[in-house]
C-alpha positions as CSV (number, residue, x, y, z in Angstrom):
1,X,20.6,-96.4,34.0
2,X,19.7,-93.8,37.0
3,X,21.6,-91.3,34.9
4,X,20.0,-91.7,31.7
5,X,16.4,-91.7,33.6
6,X,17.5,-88.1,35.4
7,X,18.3,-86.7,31.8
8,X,15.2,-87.8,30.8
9,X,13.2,-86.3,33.5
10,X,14.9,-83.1,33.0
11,X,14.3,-82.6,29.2
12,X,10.4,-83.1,30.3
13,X,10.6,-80.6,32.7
14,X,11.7,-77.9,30.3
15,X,9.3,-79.1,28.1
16,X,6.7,-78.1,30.1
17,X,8.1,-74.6,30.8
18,X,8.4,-73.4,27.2
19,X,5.1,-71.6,26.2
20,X,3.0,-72.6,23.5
21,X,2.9,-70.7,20.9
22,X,-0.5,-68.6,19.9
23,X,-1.5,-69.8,16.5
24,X,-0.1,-67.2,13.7
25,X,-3.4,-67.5,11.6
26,X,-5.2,-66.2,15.1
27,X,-2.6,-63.7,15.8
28,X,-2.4,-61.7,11.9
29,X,-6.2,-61.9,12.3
30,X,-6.5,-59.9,14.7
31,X,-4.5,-57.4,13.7
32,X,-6.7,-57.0,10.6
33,X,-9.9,-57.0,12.1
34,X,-8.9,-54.2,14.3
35,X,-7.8,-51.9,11.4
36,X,-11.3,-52.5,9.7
37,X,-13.3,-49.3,9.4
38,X,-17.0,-49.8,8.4
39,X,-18.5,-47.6,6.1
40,X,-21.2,-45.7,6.8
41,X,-22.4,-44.4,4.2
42,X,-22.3,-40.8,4.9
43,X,-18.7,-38.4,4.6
44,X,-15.7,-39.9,3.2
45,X,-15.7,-43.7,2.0
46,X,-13.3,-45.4,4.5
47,X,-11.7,-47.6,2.0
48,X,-11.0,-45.0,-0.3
49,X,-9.1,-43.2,2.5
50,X,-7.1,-46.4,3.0
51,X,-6.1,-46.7,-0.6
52,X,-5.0,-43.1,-0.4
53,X,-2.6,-43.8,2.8
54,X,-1.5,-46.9,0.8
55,X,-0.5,-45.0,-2.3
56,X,0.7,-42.2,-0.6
57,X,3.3,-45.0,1.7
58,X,4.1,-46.6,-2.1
59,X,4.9,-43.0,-3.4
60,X,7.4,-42.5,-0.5
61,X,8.7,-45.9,-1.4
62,X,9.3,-45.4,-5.0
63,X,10.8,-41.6,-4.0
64,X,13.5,-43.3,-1.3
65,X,14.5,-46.1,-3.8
66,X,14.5,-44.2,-7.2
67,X,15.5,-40.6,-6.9
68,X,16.0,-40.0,-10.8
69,X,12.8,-41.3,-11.7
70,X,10.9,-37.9,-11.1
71,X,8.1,-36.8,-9.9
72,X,4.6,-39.6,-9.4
73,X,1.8,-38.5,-11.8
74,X,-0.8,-36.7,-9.5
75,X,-4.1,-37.7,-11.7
76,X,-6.4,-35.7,-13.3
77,X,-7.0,-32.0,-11.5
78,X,-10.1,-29.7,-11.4
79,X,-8.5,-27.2,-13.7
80,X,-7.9,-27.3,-16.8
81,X,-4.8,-27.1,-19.0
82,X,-3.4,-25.7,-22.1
83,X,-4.5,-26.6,-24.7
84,X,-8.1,-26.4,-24.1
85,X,-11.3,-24.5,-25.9
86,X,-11.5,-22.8,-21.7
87,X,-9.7,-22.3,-18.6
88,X,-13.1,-21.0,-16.5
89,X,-16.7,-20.5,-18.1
90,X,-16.4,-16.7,-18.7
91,X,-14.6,-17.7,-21.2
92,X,-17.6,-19.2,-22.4
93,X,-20.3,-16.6,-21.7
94,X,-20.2,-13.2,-19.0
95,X,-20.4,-14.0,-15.3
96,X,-23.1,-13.2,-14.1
97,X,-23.0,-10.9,-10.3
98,X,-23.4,-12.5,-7.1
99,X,-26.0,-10.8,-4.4
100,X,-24.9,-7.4,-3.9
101,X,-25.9,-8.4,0.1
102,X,-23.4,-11.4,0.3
103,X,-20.0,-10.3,0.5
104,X,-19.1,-14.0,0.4
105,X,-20.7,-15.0,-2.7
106,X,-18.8,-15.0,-6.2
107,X,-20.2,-14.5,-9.4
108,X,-21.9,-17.4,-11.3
109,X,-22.5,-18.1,-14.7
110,X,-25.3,-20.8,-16.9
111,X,-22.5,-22.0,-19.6
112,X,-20.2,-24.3,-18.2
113,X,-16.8,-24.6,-19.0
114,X,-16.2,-28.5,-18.7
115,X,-13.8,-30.9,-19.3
116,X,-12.1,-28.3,-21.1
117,X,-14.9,-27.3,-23.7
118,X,-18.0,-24.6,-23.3
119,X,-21.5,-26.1,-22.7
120,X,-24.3,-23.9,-23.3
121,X,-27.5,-26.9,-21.3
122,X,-30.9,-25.3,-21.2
123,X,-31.4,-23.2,-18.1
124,X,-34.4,-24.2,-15.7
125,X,-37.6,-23.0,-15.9
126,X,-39.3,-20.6,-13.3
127,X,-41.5,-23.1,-11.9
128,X,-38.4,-26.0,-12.0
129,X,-37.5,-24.5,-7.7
130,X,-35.5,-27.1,-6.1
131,X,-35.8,-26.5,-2.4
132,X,-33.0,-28.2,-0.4
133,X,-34.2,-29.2,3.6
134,X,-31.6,-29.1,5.8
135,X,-30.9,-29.7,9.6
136,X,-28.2,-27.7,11.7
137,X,-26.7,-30.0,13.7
138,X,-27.1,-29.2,17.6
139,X,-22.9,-28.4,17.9
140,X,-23.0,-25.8,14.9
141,X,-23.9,-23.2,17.0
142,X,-25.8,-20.2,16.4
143,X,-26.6,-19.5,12.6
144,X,-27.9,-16.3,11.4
145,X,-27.6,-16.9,7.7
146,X,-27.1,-19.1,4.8
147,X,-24.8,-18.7,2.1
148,X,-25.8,-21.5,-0.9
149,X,-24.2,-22.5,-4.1
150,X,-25.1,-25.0,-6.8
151,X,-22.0,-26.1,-8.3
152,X,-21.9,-28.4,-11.0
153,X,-19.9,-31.9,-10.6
154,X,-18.2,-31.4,-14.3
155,X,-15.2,-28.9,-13.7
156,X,-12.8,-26.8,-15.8
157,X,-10.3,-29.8,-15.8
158,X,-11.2,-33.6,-15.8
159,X,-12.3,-34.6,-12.3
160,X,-15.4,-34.5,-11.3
161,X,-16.1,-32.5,-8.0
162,X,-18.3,-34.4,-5.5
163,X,-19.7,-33.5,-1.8
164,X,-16.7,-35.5,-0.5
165,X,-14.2,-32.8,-1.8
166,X,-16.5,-30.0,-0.3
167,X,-16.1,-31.8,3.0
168,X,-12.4,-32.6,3.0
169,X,-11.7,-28.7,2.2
170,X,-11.0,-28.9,-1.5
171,X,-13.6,-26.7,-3.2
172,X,-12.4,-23.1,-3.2
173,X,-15.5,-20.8,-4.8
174,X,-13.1,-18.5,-5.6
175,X,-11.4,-20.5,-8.2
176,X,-12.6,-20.6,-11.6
177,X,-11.8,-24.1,-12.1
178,X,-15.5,-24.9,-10.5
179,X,-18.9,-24.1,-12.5
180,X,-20.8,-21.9,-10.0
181,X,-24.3,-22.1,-11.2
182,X,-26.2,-20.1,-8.9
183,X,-25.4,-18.3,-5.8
184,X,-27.0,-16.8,-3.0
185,X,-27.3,-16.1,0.7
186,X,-30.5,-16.2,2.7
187,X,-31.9,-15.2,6.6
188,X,-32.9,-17.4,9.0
189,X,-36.3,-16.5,9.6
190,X,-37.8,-18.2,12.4
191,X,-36.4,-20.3,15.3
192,X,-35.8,-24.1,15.2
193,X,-33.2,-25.8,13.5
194,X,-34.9,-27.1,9.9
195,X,-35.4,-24.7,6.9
196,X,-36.1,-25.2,3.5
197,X,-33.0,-23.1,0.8
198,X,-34.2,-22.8,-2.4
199,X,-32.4,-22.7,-5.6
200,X,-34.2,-21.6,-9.6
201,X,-33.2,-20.4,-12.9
202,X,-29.9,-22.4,-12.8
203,X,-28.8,-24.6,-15.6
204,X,-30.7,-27.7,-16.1
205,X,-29.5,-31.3,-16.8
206,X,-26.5,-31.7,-14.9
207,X,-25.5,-33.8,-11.7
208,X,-25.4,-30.7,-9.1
209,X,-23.5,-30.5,-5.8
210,X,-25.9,-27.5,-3.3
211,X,-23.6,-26.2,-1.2
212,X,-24.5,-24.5,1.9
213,X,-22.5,-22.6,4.5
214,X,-24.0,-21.5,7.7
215,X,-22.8,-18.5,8.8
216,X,-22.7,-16.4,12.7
217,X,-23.9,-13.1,11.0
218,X,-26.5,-12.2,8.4
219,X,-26.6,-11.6,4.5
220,X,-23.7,-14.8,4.7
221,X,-21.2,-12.7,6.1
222,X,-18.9,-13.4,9.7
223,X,-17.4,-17.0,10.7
224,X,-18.6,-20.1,8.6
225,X,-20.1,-22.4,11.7
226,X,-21.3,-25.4,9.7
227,X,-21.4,-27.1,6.0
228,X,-24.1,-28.9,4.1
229,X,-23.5,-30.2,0.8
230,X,-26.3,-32.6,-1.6
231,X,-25.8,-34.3,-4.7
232,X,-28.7,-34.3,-7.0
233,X,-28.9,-35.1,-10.6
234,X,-31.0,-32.1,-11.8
235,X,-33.7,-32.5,-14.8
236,X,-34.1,-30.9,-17.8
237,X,-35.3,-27.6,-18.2
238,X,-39.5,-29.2,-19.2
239,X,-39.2,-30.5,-15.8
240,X,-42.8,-30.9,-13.3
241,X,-41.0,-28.9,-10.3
242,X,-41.1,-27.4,-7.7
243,X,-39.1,-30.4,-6.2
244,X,-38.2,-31.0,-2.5
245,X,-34.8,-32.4,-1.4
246,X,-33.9,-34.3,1.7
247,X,-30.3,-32.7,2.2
248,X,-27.6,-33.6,4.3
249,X,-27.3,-32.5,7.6
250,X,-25.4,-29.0,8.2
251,X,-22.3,-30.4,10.5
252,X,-20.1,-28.0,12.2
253,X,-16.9,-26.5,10.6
């Protein structure tokens, strides 16, 4: 009887060394709410990035585990493709020359070529100015000049372009598959770090990205410092401009 109560005293001692186990629900919560990114409302959206790592981990997958299945689809594209009425929008109507004084600035054109086929939309009226306010961000640094574009959203190709592709990088001005509607460069004037670009007699009715570049020299020429880009859904060419627009801070390159 002794013997049997010692056995029994030790199991209860081991017992009572053994750890208890944290909770899996608690644990696999954590880890969650740790990779939780809030959005805020400005840049790129956060979830959208996710879903990109995610589709770029499944590509990998399907790549490693199915080697003759060829290559993933890579969605639609800014260009367009054969066959198609256009490739670019001189191939609707003669581009029209950029600023002789901005060595940066490419030509621009009022017809569009989009989603593959010309538009011809009504161009603006004098009196339609849309004047884009902008703030340099202290850590820009020193700008002497603006170079500005309005671009609009519709492309060669069947993507839309937004100010979340000018951020990230992926709107080259020099490539015909964007409609470049108006361009420009301008001085900086006066001191402070608020000013006022204006854009006019650019096509009317379309959802238009303005583009601004802040650059170290004048006439939009040296190193680009900063980037501002605005979305705004233009009106139609009987509009009751001028019009001011709140843009998005310039923030540094």
């Amino acid at each position: 009887m002794r013997a049997v109560r010692r056995v029994a005293v030790s199991l209860l001692v081991l017992a009572a060394c053994v750890p208890e186990a944290e909770p899996p629900s608690a644990r696999d919560g954590g880890v969650r709410d740790a990779g939780v990114a809030a959005y805020d409302g400005g840049g790129l959206d956060a979830g959208r990035d996710a879903g990109e790592r995610d589709a770029g981990r499944d590509a990998g997958v399907r790549d490693a585990g199915f080697r003759d299945a060829g290559p993933v689809d890579a969605g639609p594209s800014f260009c367009a493709a054969e066959p198609a009425d256009c490739l670019r929008a001189n191939d609707c109507e003669p581009d029209l020359p950029a600023p002789t004084n901005c060595p940066t600035c490419p030509d621009y054109n009022r017809a569009l070529c989009a989603d593959r086929a010309c538009d011809r939309p009504a161009v603006l009226d004098a009196d339609d100015v849309h004047s884009i306010v902008v703030t340099i961000e202290p850590n820009v640094g020193v700008v002497q000049s603006f170079a500005g574009f309005a671009i609009a959203d519709r492309t060669a190709g069947d993507r839309r372009v937004t100010c979340a592709d000018a951020y990230a990088g992926a709107i080259d001005l020099e490539s015909t598959c964007f409609n470049v509607l108006d361009s420009r460069t301008y001085p900086i004037p006066q001191t402070g770090d608020t000013f006022n670009v204006s854009f006019s007699r650019f096509t009317s009715g379309q959802r238009t990205l303005f583009l601004l570049y802040g650059h170290e020299s004048t006439n939009g020429s040296g190193t680009r410092l900063g980037i501002s880009c605005t979305e705004v859904d233009v009106a139609g060419p009987a509009g009751s401009g001028p019009y001011m627009v709140s843009g998005d801070n310039m923030r540094s390159l």
